[in-house]
C-alpha positions as CSV (number, residue, x, y, z in Angstrom):
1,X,-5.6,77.4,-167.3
2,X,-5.0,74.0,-168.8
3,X,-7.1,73.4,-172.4
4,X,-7.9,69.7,-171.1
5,X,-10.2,71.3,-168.4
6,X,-13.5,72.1,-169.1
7,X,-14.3,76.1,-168.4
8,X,-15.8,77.6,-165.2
9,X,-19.3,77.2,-165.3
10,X,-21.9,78.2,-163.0
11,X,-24.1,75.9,-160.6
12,X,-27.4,75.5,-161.8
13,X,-30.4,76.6,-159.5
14,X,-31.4,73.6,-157.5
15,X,-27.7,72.9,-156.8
16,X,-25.4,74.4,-154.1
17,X,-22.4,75.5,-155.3
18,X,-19.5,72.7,-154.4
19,X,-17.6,75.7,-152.4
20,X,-20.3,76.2,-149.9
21,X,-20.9,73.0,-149.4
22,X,-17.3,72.4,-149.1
23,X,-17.5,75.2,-145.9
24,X,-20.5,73.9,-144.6
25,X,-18.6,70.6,-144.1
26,X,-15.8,71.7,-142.8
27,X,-17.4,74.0,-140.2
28,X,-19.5,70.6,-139.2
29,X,-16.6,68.5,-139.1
30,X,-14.8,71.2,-136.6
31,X,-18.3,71.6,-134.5
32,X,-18.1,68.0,-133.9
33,X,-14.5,67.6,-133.3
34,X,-15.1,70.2,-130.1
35,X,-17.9,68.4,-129.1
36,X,-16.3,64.8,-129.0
37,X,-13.6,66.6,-127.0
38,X,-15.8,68.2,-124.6
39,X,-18.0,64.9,-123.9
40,X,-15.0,62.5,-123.9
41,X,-14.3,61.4,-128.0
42,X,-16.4,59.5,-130.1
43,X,-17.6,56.8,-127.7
44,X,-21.2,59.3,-126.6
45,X,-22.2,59.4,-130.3
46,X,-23.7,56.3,-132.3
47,X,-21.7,55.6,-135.3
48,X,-25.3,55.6,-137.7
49,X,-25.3,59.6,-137.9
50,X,-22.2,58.9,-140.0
51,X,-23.9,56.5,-142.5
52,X,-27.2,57.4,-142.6
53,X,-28.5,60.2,-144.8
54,X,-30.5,63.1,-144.2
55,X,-32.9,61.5,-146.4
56,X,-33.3,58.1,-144.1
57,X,-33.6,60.4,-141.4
58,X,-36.1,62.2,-142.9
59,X,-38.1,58.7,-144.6
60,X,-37.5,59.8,-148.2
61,X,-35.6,58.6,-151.0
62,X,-32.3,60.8,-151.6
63,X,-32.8,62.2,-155.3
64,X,-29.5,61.9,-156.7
65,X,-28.4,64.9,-159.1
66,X,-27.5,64.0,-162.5
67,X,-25.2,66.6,-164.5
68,X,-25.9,67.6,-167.8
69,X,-23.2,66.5,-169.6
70,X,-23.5,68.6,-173.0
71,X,-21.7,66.9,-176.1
72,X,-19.0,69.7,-176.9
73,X,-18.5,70.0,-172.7
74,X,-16.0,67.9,-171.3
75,X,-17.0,66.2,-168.3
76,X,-17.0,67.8,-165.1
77,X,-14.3,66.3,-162.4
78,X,-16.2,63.9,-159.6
79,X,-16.8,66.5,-156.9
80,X,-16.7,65.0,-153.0
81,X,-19.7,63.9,-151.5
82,X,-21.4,67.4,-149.6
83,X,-21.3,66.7,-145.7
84,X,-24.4,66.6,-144.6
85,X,-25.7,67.5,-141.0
86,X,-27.7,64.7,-139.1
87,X,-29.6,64.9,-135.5
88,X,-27.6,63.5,-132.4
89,X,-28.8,61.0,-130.2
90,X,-28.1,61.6,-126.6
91,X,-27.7,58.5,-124.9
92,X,-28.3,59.1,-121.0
93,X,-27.9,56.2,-118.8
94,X,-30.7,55.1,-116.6
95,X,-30.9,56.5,-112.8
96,X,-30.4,53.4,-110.9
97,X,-33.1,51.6,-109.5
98,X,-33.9,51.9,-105.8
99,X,-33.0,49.3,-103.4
100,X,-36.6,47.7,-102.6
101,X,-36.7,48.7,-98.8
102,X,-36.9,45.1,-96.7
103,X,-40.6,44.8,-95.0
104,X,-41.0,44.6,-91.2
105,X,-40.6,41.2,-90.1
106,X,-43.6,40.2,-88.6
107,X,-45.3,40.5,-85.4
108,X,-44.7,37.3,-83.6
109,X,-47.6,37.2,-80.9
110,X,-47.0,34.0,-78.6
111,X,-50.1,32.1,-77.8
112,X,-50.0,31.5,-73.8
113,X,-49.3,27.9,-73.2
114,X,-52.0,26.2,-72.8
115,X,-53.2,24.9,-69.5
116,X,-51.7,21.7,-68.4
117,X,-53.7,19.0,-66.9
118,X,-53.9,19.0,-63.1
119,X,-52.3,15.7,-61.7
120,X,-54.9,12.8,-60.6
121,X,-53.8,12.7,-56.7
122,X,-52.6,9.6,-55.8
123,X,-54.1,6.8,-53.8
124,X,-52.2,6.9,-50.8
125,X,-53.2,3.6,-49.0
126,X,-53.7,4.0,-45.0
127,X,-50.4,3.9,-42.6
128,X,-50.7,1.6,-40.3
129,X,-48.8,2.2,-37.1
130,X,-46.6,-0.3,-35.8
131,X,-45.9,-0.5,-32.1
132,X,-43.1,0.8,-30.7
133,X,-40.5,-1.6,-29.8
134,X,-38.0,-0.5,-26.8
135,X,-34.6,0.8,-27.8
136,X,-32.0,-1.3,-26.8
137,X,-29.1,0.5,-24.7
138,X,-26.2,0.0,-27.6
139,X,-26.3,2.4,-30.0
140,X,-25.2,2.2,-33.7
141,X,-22.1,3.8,-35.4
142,X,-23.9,3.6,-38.7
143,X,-25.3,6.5,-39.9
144,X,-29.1,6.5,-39.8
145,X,-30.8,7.4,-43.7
146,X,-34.3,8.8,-42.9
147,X,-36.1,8.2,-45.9
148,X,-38.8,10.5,-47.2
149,X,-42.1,9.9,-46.7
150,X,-44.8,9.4,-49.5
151,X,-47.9,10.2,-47.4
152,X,-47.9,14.5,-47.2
153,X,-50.1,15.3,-44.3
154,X,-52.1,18.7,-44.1
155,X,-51.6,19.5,-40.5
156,X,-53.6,22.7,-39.0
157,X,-52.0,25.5,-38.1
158,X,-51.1,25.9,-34.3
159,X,-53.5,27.6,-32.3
160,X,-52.4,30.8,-30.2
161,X,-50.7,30.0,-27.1
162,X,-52.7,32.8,-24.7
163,X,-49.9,34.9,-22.7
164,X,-49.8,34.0,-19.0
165,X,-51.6,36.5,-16.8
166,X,-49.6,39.0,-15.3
167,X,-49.4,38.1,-11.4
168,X,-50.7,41.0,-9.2
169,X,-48.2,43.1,-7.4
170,X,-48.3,42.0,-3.7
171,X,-48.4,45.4,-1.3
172,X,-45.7,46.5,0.4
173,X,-46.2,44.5,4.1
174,X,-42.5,45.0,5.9
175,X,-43.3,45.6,9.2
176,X,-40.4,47.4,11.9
177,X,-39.2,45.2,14.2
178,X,-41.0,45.1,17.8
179,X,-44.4,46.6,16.7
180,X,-47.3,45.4,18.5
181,X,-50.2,44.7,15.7
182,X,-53.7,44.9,17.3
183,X,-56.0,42.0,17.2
184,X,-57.9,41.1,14.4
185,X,-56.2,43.6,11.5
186,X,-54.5,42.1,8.6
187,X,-51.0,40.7,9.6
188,X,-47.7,39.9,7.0
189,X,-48.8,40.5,3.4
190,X,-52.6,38.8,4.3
191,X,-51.3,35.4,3.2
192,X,-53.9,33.4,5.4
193,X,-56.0,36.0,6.4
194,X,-59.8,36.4,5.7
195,X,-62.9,38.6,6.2
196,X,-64.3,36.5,8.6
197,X,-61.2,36.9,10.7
198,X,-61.4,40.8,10.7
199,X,-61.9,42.5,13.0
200,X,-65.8,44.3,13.5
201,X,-66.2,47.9,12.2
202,X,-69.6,50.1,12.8
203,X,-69.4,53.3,10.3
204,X,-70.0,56.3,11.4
205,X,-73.5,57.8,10.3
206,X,-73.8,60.7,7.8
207,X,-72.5,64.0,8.2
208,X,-71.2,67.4,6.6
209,X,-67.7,68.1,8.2
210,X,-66.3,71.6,7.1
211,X,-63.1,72.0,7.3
212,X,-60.0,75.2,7.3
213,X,-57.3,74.3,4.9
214,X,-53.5,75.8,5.3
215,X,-50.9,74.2,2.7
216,X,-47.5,74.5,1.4
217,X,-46.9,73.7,-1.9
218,X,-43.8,74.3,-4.1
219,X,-42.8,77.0,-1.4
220,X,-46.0,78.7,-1.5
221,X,-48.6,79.0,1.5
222,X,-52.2,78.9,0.8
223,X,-55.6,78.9,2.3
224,X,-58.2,77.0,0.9
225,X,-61.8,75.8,2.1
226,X,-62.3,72.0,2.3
227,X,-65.2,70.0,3.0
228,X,-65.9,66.2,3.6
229,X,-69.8,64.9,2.9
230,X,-70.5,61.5,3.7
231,X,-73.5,59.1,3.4
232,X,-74.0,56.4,5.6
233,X,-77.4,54.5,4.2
234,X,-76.7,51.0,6.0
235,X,-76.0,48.8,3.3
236,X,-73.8,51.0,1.0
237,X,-71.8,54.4,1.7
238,X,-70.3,56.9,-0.5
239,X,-67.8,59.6,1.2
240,X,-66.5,63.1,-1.3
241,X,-64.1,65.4,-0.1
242,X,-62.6,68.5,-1.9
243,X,-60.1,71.2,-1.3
244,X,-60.6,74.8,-3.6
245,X,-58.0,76.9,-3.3
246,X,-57.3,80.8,-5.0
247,X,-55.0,80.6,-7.4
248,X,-54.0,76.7,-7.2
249,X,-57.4,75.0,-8.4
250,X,-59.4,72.3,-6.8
251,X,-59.1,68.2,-6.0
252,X,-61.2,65.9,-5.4
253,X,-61.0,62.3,-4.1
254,X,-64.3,59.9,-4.2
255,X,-65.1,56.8,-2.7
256,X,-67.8,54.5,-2.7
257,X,-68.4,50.9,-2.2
258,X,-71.2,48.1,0.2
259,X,-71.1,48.2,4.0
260,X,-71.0,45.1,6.5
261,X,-70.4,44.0,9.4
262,X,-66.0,44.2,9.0
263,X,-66.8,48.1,8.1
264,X,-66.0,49.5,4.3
265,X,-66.0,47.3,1.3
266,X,-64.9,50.3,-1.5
267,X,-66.1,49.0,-5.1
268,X,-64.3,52.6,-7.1
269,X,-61.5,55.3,-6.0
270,X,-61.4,58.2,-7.9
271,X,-58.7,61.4,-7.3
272,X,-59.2,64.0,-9.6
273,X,-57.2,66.9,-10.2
274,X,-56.1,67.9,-13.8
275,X,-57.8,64.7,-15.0
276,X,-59.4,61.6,-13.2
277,X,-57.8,58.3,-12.3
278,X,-59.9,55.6,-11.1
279,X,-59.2,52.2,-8.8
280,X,-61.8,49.6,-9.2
281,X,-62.1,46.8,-6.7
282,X,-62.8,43.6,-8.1
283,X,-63.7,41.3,-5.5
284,X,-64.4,38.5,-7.8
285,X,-61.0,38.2,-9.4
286,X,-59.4,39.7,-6.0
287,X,-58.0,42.1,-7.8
288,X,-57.7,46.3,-7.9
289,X,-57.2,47.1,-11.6
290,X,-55.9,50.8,-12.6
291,X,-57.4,53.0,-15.5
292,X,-53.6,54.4,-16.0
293,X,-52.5,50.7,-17.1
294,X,-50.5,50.2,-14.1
295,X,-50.0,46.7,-12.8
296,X,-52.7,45.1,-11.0
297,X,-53.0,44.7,-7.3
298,X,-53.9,41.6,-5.2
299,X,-57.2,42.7,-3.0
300,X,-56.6,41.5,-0.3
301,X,-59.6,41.7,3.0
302,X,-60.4,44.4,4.6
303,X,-58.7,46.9,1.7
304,X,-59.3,50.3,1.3
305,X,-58.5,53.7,-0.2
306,X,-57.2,56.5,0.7
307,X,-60.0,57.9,1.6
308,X,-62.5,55.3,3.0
309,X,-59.2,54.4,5.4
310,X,-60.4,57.2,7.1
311,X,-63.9,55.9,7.7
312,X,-63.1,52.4,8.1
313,X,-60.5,53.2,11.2
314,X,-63.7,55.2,12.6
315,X,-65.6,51.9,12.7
316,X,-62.9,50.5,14.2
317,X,-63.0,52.2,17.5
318,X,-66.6,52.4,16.8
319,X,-67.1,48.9,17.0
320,X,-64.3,48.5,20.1
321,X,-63.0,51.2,21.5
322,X,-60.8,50.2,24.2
323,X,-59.4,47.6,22.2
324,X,-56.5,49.6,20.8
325,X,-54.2,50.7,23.3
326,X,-51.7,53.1,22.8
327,X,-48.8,52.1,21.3
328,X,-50.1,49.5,19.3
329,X,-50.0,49.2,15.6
330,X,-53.2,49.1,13.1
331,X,-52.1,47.3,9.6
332,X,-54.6,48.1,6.9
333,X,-53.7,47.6,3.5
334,X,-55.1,50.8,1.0
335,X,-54.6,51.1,-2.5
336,X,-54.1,55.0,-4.7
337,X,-54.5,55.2,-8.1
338,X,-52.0,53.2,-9.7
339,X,-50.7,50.8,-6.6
340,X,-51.6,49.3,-3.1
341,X,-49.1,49.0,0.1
342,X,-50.4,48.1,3.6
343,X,-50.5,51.0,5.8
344,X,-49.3,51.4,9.7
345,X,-51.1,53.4,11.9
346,X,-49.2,53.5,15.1
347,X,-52.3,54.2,17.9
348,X,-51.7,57.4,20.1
349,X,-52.9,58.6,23.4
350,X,-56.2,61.0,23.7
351,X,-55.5,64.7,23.7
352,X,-57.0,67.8,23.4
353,X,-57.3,69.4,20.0
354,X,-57.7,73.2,19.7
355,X,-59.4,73.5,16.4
356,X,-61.1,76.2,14.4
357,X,-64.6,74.6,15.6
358,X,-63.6,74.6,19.2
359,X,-61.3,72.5,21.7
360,X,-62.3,68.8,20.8
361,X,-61.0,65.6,23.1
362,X,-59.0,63.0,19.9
363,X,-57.0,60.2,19.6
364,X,-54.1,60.7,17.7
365,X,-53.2,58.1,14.8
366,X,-50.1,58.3,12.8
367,X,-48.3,56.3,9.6
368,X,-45.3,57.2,9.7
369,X,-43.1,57.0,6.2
370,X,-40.9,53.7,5.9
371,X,-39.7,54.1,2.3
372,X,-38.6,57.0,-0.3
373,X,-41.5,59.5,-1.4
374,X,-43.5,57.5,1.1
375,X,-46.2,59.9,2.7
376,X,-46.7,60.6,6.4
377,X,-50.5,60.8,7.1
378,X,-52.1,61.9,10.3
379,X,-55.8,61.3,12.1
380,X,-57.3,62.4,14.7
381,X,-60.9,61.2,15.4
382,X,-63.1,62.6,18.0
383,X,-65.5,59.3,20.1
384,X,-67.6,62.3,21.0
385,X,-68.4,62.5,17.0
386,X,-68.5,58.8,16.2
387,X,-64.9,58.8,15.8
388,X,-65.1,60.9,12.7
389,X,-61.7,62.6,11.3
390,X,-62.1,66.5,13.0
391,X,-58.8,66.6,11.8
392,X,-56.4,65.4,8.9
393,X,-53.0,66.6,8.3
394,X,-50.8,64.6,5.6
395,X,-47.3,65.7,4.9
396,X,-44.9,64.8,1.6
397,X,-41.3,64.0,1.4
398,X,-40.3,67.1,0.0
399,X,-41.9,69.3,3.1
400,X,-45.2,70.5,1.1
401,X,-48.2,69.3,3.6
402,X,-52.1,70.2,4.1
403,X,-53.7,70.5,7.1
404,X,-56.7,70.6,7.3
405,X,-58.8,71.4,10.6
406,X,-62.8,71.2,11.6
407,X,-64.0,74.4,10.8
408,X,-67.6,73.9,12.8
409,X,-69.4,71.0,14.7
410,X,-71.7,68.9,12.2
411,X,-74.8,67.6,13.5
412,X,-74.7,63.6,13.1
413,X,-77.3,62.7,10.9
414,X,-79.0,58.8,11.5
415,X,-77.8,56.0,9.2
416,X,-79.6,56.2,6.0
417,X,-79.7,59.8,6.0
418,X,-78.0,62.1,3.1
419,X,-76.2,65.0,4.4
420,X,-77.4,68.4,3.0
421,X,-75.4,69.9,0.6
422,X,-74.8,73.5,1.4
């Protein structure tokens, strides 16, 4: 040990002892050599933990130790400052503010525009039109401007223009060459012809007539019971007839209409089988209209049905029986349901007809087919019963046919009387 140095003395209480202290710094120091090297040096610490005291930490005054310096001691060497621990500041940077999120733009609602004034109409001053001079007969290569015009003109809407009326069908009217027409029936297609140049019919009065039916149809033979009422009351008529057979049904044909001095005047023409069809005679219009919408028919005079022909050829010879010879040829236009032809009886000779009723003395007339699908009809009316039809056969194109044939004398009723239905 050297003299000069003062002898090893221990610290005082109060004091640490320098050693310690020494440690205690040195273990510091190395703590916060790690820790700068594990957050990234010295730049995360603030530099004032190195000059600032505990005691200015703390708020007090640092006592300073004084040594006790005896007078036979030597003076103690200047021992280093102890290292003394301070608290660290943690400086954490502030979280970024969030980005203010932009605010809807507004609604825009559009105001409708508001409404603009209607337009004062102009005065348009009258047009006065100017005569209109003649054209001369040299006309102009220059083009010809039309310029608009300033008056605008409210001009009504055309009115319908009504269809034209569909023209009646005319009936069928050819005539074979070399046929004798009787006096006083209608001639050519009754161009010229009127009632007043008919010839005279007297109807038969009212009776029952009964009649046996034997028919062909589609190959199959029938029987059937038929019967024929008709009403003579003077002024009008109405004739019925129907046919009932097993196994094929029933038809039925009506017909009624005025009576005068030219015979039958129908008015309606029904035939009625599955369902009814109707003719009506419109002697106003001169026309036979057709509930199956078919065309309309010209009436001409003296037309009839299908069934009234019957009647009206019995007034016929009623009125003037030796005026139709045989061989001669009645024309008599007749209308169905849905069309109307003119019809040729060719006059036959009197015979003797052996029918169901008895042996009965007839004259025979016959129309004879003259076209396609056309029908051939056949009369035979009895003078000794008012020429009324004892017997009626009509045959079709394809072969099917009804005959049918007095069953029993009627007993002739006087005009105005309604046969009894039995």
């Amino acid at each position: 040990m050297n003299a000069s140095e003062p002898p090893f003395q221990p610290a005082r209480p109060g004091e640490a002892a320098p050693r310690g202290r020494v440690l205690l710094g040195l273990g510091t120091g190395v703590l916060l050599a790690h820790l700068s090297l594990l957050s990234g040096g010295l730049s995360g610490f603030s530099l004032d933990m190195f000059a600032a005291p505990e005691a200015e930490l703390s708020g007090a005054a640092p006592a300073q130790a004084t040594p006790t310096v005896t007078a036979d001691a030597a003076p103690e060497p200047a021992l280093p400052e102890p290292v003394r621990t301070s608290r660290v500041r943690w400086i954490v940077p502030k979280a970024p503010e969030p980005e203010p999120v932009p605010e809807p733009p507004p609604k825009v609602v559009k105001k409708p525009p508001p409404p603009q004034p209607e337009p004062e109409p102009e005065q348009v001053e009258p047009v006065v039109e100017a005569p209109i001079e003649p054209v001369p007969e040299t006309v102009s290569t220059e083009p010809v401007i039309e310029m608009p015009s300033t008056e605008v003109a409210m001009v009504p809407p055309p009115e319908p223009v009504p269809e034209p009326p569909v023209a009646p069908q005319p009936p069928v009217s050819d005539l074979p060459a070399g046929t004798q027409v009787a006096a006083g029936t209608v001639r050519g297609a009754g161009v010229g012809v009127s009632d007043a140049s008919l010839a005279p019919a007297v109807a038969p009065p009212s009776a029952q007539l009964k009649y046996d039916v034997k028919g062909l149809a589609k190959g199959f033979n029938y029987t059937a019971a038929g019967r024929l009422d008709w009403t003579n009351s003077g002024t009008q008529y109405e004739a019925s007839m129907s046919v009932k057979a097993l196994f094929l049904g029933s038809r039925g044909q009506t017909s009624m209409g005025g009576l005068n001095d030219k015979g039958l005047a129908p008015d309606r023409f029904t035939d009625r089988s599955r369902s009814e069809r109707a003719a009506h005679f419109e002697r106003a219009s001169a026309k036979v209209r057709y509930s199956n919408n078919a065309p309309d028919a010209v009436l001409l005079p003296g037309m009839q049905d299908r069934l009234s022909v019957n009647f009206q050829l019995a007034g016929l010879f009623n009125a003037r029986p030796d005026a139709y010879a045989e061989g001669q040829t009645l024309r008599l236009p007749v209308s169905s349901i849905d069309m109307a032809e003119v019809w040729l009886f060719q006059v036959g000779s009197q015979a003797t007809e052996s029918l169901p009723a008895g042996d009965v003395v007839t004259r025979k007339l016959t129309r004879s087919p003259r076209r396609e699908f056309d029908r051939k009809v056949e009369v035979w009316l009895a003078p000794s019963l008012a020429h009324l039809p004892v017997r009626l056969r009509i045959t079709e194109q394809n072969g099917d046919f009804v005959d049918m044939k007095l069953d029993e004398l009627p007993a002739l009723l006087p005009s105005g009387t309604t046969p009894t239905v039995h």
